[in-house]
TIGUKOL-205610 format. One record per residue (C-alpha): residue number from 1; residue in one letter; x, y, z; chain. Coordinates in steps of 0.02 Angstrom, whole numbers, plus 50000, padded with zeros to 5 digits. Layout:
N
REC  num  residu  X  Y  Z  chaine
REC  NUM  A  X  Y  Z  A $
...
This chain:
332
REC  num  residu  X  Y  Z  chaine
REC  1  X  50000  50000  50000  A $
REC  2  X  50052  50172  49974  A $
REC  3  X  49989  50320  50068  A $
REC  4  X  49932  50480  49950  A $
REC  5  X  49924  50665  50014  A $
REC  6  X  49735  50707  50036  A $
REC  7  X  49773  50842  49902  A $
REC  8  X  49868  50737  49787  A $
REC  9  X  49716  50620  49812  A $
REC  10  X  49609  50745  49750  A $
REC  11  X  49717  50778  49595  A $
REC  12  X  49747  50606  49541  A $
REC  13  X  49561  50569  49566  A $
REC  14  X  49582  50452  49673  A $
REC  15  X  49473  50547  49815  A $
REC  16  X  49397  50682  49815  A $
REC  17  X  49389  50829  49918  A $
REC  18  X  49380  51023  49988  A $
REC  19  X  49561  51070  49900  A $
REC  20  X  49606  51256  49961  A $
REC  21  X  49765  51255  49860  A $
REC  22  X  49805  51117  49717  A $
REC  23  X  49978  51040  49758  A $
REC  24  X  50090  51047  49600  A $
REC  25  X  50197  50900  49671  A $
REC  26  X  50133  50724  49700  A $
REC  27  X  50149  50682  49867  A $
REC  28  X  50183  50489  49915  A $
REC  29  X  50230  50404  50092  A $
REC  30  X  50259  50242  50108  A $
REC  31  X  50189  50131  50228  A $
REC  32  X  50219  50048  50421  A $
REC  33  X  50276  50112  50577  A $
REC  34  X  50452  50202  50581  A $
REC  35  X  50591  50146  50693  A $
REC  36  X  50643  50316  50729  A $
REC  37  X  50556  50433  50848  A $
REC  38  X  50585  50605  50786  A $
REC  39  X  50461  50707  50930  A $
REC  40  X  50368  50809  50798  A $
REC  41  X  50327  50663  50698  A $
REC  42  X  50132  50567  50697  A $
REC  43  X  50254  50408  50613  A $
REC  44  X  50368  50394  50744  A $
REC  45  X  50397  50250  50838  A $
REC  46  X  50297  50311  51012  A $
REC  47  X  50179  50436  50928  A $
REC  48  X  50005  50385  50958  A $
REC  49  X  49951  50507  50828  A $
REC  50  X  49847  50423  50689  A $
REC  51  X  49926  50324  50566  A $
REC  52  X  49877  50412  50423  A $
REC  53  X  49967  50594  50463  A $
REC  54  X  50106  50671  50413  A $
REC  55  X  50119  50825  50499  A $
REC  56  X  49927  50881  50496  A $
REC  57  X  49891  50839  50325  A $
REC  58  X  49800  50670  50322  A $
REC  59  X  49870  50524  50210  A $
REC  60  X  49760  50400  50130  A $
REC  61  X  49800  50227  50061  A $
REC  62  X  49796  50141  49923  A $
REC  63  X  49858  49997  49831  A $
REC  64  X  50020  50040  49754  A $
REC  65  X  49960  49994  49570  A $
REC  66  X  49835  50117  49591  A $
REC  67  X  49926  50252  49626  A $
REC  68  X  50053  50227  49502  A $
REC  69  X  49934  50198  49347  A $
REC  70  X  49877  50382  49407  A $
REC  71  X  50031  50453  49415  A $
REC  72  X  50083  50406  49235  A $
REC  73  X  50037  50528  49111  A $
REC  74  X  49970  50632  49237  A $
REC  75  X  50013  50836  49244  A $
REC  76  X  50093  50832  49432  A $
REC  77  X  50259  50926  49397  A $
REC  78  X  50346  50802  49539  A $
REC  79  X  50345  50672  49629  A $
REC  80  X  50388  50671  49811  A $
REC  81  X  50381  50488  49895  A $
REC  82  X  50419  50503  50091  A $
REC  83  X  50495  50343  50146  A $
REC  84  X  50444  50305  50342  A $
REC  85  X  50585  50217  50401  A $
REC  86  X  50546  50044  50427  A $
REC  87  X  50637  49888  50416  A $
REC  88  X  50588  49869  50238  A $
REC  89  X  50612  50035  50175  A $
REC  90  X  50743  49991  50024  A $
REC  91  X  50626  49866  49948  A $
REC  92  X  50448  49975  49968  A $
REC  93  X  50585  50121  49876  A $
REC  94  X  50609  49979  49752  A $
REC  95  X  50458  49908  49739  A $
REC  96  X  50369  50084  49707  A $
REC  97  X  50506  50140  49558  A $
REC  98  X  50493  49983  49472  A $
REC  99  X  50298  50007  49480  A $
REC  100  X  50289  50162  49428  A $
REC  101  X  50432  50160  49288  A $
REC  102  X  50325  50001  49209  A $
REC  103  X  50361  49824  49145  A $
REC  104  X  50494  49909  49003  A $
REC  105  X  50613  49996  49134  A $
REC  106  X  50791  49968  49095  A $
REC  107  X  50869  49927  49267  A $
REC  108  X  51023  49994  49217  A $
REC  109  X  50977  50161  49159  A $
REC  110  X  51006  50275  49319  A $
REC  111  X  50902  50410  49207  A $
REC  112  X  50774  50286  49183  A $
REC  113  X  50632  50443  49229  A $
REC  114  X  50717  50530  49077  A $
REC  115  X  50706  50389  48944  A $
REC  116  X  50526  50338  48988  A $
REC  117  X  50439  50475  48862  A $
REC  118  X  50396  50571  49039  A $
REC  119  X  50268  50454  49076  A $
REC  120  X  50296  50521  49252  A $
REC  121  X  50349  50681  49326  A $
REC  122  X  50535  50665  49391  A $
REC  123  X  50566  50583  49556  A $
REC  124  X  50621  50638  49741  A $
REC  125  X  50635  50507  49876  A $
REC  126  X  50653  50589  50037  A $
REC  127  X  50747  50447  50164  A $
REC  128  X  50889  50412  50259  A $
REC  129  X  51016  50333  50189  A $
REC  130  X  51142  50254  50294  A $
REC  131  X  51295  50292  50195  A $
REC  132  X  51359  50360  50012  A $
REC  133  X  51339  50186  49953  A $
REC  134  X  51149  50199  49990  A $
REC  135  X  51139  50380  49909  A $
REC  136  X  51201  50285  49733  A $
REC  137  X  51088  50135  49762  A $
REC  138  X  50926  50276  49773  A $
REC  139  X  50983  50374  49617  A $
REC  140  X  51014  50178  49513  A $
REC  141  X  50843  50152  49537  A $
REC  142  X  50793  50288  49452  A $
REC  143  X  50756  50445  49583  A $
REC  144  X  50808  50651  49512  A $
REC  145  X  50826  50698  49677  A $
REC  146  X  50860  50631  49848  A $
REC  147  X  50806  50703  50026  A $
REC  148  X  50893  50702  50181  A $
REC  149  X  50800  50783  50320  A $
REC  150  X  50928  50855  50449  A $
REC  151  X  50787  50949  50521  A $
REC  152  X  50853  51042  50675  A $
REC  153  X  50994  51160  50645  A $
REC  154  X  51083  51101  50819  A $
REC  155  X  51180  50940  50856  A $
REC  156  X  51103  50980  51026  A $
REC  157  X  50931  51001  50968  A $
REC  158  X  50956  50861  50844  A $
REC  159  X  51003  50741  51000  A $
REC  160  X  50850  50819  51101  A $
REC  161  X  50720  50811  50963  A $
REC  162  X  50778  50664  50855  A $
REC  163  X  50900  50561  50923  A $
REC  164  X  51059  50516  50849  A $
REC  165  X  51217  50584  50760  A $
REC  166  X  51183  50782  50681  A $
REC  167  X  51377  50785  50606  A $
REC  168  X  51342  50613  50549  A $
REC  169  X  51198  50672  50430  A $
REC  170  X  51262  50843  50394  A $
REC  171  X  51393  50776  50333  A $
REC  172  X  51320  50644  50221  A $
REC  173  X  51225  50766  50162  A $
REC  174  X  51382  50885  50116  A $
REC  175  X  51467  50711  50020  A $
REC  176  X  51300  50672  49936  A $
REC  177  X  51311  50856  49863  A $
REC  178  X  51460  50875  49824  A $
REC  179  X  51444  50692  49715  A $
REC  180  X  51256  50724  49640  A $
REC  181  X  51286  50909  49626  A $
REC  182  X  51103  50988  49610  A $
REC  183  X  51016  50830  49648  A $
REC  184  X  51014  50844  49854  A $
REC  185  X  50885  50937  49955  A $
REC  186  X  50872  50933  50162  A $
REC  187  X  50728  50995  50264  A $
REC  188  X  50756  51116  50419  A $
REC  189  X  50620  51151  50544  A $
REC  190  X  50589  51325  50620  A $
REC  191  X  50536  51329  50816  A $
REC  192  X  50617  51167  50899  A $
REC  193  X  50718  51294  51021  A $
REC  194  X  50860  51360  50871  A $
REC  195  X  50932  51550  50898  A $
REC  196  X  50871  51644  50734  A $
REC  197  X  51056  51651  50710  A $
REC  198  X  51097  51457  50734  A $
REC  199  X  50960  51441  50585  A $
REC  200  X  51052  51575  50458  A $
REC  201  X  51226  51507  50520  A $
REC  202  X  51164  51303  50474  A $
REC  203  X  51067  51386  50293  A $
REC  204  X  51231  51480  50251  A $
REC  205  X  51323  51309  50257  A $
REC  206  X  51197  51217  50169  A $
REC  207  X  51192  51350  50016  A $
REC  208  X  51376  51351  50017  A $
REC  209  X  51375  51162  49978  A $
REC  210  X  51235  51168  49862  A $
REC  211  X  51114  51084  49949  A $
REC  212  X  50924  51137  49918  A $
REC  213  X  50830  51201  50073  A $
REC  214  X  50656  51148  50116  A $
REC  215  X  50577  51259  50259  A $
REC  216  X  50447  51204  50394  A $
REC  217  X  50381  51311  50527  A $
REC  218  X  50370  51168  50679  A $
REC  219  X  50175  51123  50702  A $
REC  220  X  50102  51033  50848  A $
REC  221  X  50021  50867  50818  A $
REC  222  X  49899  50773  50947  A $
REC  223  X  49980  50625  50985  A $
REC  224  X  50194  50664  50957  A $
REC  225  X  50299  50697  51108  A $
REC  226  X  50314  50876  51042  A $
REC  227  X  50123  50903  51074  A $
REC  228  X  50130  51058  51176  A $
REC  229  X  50278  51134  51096  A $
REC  230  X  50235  51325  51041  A $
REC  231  X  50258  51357  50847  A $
REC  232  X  50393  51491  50811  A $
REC  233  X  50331  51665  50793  A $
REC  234  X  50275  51729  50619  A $
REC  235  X  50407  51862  50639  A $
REC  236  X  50540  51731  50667  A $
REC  237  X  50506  51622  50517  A $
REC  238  X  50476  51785  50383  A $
REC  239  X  50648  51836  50448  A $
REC  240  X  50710  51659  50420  A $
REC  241  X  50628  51650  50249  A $
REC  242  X  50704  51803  50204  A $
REC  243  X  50888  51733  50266  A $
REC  244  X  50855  51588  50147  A $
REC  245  X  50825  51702  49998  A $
REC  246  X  50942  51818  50026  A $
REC  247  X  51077  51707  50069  A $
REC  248  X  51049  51615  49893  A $
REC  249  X  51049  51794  49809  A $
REC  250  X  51233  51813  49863  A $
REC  251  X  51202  51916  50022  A $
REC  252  X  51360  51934  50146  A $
REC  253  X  51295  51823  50322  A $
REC  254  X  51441  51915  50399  A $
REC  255  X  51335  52088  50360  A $
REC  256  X  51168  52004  50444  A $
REC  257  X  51151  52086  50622  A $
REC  258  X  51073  52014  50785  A $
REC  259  X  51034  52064  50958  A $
REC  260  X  51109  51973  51103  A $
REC  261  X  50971  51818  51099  A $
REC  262  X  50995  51791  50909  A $
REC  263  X  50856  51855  50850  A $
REC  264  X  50902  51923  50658  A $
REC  265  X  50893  52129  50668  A $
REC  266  X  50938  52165  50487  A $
REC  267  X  51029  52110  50344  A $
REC  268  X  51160  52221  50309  A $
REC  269  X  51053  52294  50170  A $
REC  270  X  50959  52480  50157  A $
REC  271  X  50795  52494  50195  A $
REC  272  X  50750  52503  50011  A $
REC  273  X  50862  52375  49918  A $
REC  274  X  50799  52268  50085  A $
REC  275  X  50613  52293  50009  A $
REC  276  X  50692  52294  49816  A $
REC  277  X  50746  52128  49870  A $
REC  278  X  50585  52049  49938  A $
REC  279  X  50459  52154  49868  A $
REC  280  X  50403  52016  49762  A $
REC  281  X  50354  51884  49889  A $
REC  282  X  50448  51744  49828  A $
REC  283  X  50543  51736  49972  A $
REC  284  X  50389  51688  50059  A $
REC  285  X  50330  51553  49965  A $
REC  286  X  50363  51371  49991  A $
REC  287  X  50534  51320  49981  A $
REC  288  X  50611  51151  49922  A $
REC  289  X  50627  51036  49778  A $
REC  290  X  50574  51132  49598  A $
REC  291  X  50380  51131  49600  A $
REC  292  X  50366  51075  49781  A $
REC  293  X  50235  51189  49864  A $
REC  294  X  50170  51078  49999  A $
REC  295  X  50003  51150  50024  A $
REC  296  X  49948  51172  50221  A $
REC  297  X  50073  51075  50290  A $
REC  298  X  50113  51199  50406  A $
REC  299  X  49933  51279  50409  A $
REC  300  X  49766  51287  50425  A $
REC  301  X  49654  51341  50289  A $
REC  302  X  49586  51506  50341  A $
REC  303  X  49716  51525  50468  A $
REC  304  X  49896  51601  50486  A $
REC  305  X  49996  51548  50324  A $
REC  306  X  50195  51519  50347  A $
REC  307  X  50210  51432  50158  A $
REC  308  X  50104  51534  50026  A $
REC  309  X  50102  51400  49922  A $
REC  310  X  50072  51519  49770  A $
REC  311  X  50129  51675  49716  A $
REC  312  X  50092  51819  49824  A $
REC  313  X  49966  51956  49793  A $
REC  314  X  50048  52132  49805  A $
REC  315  X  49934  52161  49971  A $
REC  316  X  49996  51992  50046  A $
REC  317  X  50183  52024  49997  A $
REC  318  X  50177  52187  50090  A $
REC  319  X  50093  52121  50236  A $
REC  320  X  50249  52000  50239  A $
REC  321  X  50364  52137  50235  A $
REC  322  X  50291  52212  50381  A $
REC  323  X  50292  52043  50477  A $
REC  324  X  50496  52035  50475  A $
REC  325  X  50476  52160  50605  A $
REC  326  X  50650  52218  50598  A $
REC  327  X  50573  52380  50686  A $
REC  328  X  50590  52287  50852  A $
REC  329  X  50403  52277  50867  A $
REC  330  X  50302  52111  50928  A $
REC  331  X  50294  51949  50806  A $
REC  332  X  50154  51893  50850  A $
C-alpha cells in the first residue's frame, strides 16, 4: 500500500475533496511504523498520533498499482515519495520505482525517469540513507533527487528532538552534494528551540555546499511527544525566509546583524534595496525541491499561512514585509 496526500488524492482522482490550494507536486509516503522517533513526527515509533498523518495533512492509502497507473501521464510537475523508516524501507523504495517506471524499465539506466517518454513527473525520495553507498543505490533506481531531512539546525537540538548523530547526517548530506551536485535537498524546521542566528549560520552552510533548502515552521500534532511545543513566531520564520532568499541571492551572512538572543535585526542591506529585494514575495513562498509547494502543511486553511504556496498578491507580499519586524516591534 502506498499512502497519498489528501490533496494529491484529490488531483489524481483518486478521492475527492475540499482542496484550498492544488499541490503541483505528488505527494507519496510509504507505509508501516518508523523505527525512529523524531518528537514532531505522527510516524514515529511512540507517537500515538493516527497512522495516516504526516504533519497535519492526512494520508490516505491505496494499493500501490493504483497510485502509480495515476501518476503516469498525469500533469503533477513532481513526485515526492516520503519513505517512513521501517525495516523494509529499500525494497517499498524499490518496489514503488519499478511500479511506477513500468514492465519496460531498463534497470540499468540510472536516468530511467528521463528515457521513459515522461510518463511520470521526475522523482524525489526523501529517506535516510545510511551511507554514500545507499545515496548511489537511490539514484540507480531511478530517483532526480534525493532528501535528507537534517531537520534541527543544532547537534544539541538534533540529539533532544531526534536522536542520533547531527555531524553524521550533515555531513552525508555535504558528500552526497558534492557527488550528485544539484540533485540533494534537506529539510530544516523552524521553532524546535534554534537562535534565529543558529538557523542562518546552518542555511549559510547548506547553500555554500549546494544543497536545496526545504523550510517548515514546527506544528504541533495530537499524539507526538512535541504536542505542547509553541510554533515559532511569524516574525521569526519571515525573517528566516528572508535569510534563505537572501543568502541564495549572494548576500554577505557576515553583514546580517542580531541582538544578544539571536534574533536576526537586519541584513546588512538599506531599507529600500531590503524591500527591492523581497518586494516580490517569493521569498515567502514554499521552499524546496522545483515545483514542491506543499500545500497546508504547516497551516490551516483560513488561518495564519507560513508557506504561501502560490505566488503572492501585492497586498499579501507587503503584509509580509511588515511581519519581518526588523522595527523591534512584537511577532506575534
Amino acid at each position: 500500500m502506498l499512502r497519498v496526500s489528501a490533496g494529491t488524492a484529490h488531483v489524481l482522482g483518486l478521492k475527492k475533496s475540499r482542496v484550498d490550494a492544488l499541490p503541483t507536486t505528488a505527494y507519496l509516503m510509504t507505509d508501516g511504523k518508523c523505527l525512529r522517533d523524531c518528537g514532531f513526527c505522527p510516524q514515529s515509533r511512540s507517537s500515538t498520533a493516527r497512522v495516516d498523518l504526516l504533519s497535519r495533512v492526512t494520508w490516505p492509502g491505496f494499493a500501490e498499482e493504483t497510485a502509480c497507473a495515476a501518476l503516469r501521464g498525469n500533469a503533477m510537475k513532481r513526485i515526492c515519495l516520503q519513505v517512513v523508516g521501517t525495516p523494509d524501507w529499500q525494497e517499498q523504495v524499490g518496489s514503488f520505482m519499478e511500479k511506477l517506471q513500468g514492465p519496460d524499465r531498463n534497470p540499468h539506466d540510472s536516468n530511467n525517469y528521463r528515457e521513459s517518454g515522461r510518463r511520470f513527473p521526475p522523482v524525489c525520495i526523501a529517506c535516510h540513507p545510511r551511507n554514500l553507498s545507499e545515496v548511489r543505490e537511490i539514484f540507480d533506481l531511478g530517483a532526480e533527487r534525493l532528501g535528507i531531512a537534517l531537520d534541527a539546525a543544532t547537534p544539541r537540538l538534533y540529539s533532544l528532538v531526534k536522536g542520533g548523530n547531527w555531524q553524521r547526517i550533515y555531513s552525508l548530506l555535504v558528500e552526497a552534494a558534492r557527488e550528485f551536485p544539484g540533485r540533494i535537498s534537506t529539510h530544516l524546521i523552524v521553532g524546535l528551540g534554534e537562535t534565529e542566528a543558529e538557523m542562518v549560520e546552518v542555511m549559510n552552510r547548506f547553500i555554500r555546499e549546494g544543497v536545496t533548502i526545504g523550510l517548515f515552521a514546527f506544528t504541533p500534532v495530537k499524539g507526538t511527544a512535541l504536542e505542547g511545543h509553541p510554533r515559532p513566531s511569524l516574525g521569526t520564520y519571515r525573517r528566516i525566509q528572508a535569510a534563505r532568499w537572501l543568502l541564495l541571492q549572494g548576500a554577505d551572512p557576515g553583514k546580517f546583524t542580531f541582538d544578544g538572543r539571536g534574533r536576526l535585526t537586519g541584513f546588512g542591506l538599506a531599507p529600500e534595496e531590503l524591500r527591492g529585494n523581497l518586494a516580490g514575495g517569493a521569498a515567502f513562498q514554499t521552499s524546496g525541491c522545483p515545483d514542491c509547494n506543499r500545500p497546508f502543511y504547516n497551516e490551516s486553511p483560513g488561518g495564519v499561512i507560513y508557506n504561501y504556496p502560490r505566488p503572492l498578491t501585492d497586498a499579501e507580499a507587503a503584509r509580509a514585509l511588515e511581519e519581518l519586524g526588523l522595527d523591534g516591534g512584537s511577532d506575534e
